[in-house]
Phi, psi and omega in degrees: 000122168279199205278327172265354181278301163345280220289336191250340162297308201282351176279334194276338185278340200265320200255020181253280172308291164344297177311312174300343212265159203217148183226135181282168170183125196277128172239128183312153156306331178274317126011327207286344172261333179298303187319324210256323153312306192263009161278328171291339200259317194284333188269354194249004183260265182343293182100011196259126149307150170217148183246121190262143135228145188224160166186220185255139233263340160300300197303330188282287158008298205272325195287002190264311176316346233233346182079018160307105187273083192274168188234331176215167164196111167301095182290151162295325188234200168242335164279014177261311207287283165018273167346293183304300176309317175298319197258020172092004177254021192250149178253333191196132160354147167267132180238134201259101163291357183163146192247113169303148166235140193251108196255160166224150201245104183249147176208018168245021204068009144334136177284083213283345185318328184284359197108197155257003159301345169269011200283331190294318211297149166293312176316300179303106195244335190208152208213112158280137184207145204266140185321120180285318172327348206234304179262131180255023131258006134255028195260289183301306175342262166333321196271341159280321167300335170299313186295313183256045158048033178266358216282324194300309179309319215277328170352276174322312174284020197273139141249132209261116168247166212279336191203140164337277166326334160279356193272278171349293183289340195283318160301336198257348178256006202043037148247023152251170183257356143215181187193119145300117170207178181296131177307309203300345174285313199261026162277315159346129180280022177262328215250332225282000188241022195256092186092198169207149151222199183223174174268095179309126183292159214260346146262013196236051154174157196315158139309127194238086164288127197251147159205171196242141186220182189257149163257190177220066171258312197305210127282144173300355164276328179302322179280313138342294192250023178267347170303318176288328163314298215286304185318318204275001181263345132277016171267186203296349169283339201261311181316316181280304154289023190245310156294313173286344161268032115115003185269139172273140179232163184323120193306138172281000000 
């Protein structure tokens, strides 16, 4: 083969592969369908496959630290991505793409009228809440019952789940009688006829700044292009779907 019949084989393999290629990327649980939207959007602009993996946005954390070979990851908070960025696994600064609103859920006729005062009430026997250790809507989850000073009655009753999605889920079978959770879940055309909730007021708990970083768990092609990913999370499709989940985003 000559050098050039070589040079135009190794440009067609190169632009093959490019095309083939798929980048994982650890996503917060309250993410997972706006993730799964702007993932279509970005493969079908792009041609680079992306694989969601979700969970709690610590359980993700640890799995990275851990050499789970993610290529990007979208957080619950800002003090994961931080984390990450401190301690060397990052490709890029932590950046806050879109701010969660923290809602409570009912699907079993609870009386959201009252508020989150009713979590006190005796009628209310088991109240989900995604593991604060793990989680930073369930980290806020707490700091609103603290702020309107039910947390001690509500205590007993807490069930403590692995994620925002089992929060989800544990209210959509009723075996909880409520659940803290992310607007953006019960915005879902899955979700949006399942109950009723109310919308927590956004002071009586931390800014739930969500931000995103590139990793170096991957191949330097994968980080290449989970970087383009990242980029793609502000444009204007991403944008849109971020707002139709119900998240405020960042002043451009």
């Amino acid at each position: 083969m000559g050098t050039i019949s070589k040079l135009l084989f190794a440009f067609v393999v190169l632009i093959t592969t490019s095309w083939a290629q798929t980048i994982t990327v650890a996503v917060a649980a309250n993410m997972k369908y706006a993730a799964n939207d702007i993932a279509k959007a970005f493969t079908k602009e792009s041609g680079i496959g992306v694989k969601i993996i979700t969970g709690a946005s610590g359980k993700l954390t640890q799995q990275i630290m851990s050499g789970a070979p993610f290529d990007a990851f979208l957080s619950a908070d800002v003090e994961y991505p931080a984390k990450l960025a401190k301690a060397g696994y990052t490709t890029t600064p932590a950046q806050v793409y879109a701010y969660g609103t923290l809602i409570l859920w009912s699907n079993t006729g609870v009386d959201l009228s009252k508020g989150v005062a009713i979590v006190a009430d005796p009628s209310v026997k088991k109240i989900a809440v995604a593991n604060p250790r793990t989680a930073p809507y369930g980290i806020e989850a707490m700091n609103t019952m603290n702020y309107y000073k039910v947390a001690a009655k509500a205590q007993p009753k807490i069930v403590v789940a692995e994620s925002i999605s089992q929060v989800g889920s544990y209210v959509v079978t009723k075996a909880v009688d409520a659940g803290f959770i992310a607007k953006s879940i019960v915005l879902t055309p899955e979700m949006k006829n399942v109950g009723k909730w109310i919308e927590i007021d956004p002071k009586t708990y931390n800014t739930i700044d969500q931000a995103m970083v590139g990793l170096k768990n991957g191949t330097p092609a994968n980080q290449i292009a989970a970087k383009k990913f990242l980029r793609f999370m502000s444009s204007p499709q991403a944008v849109a779907i971020l707002k139709a989940n119900g998240y405020e985003l960042p002043k451009q």
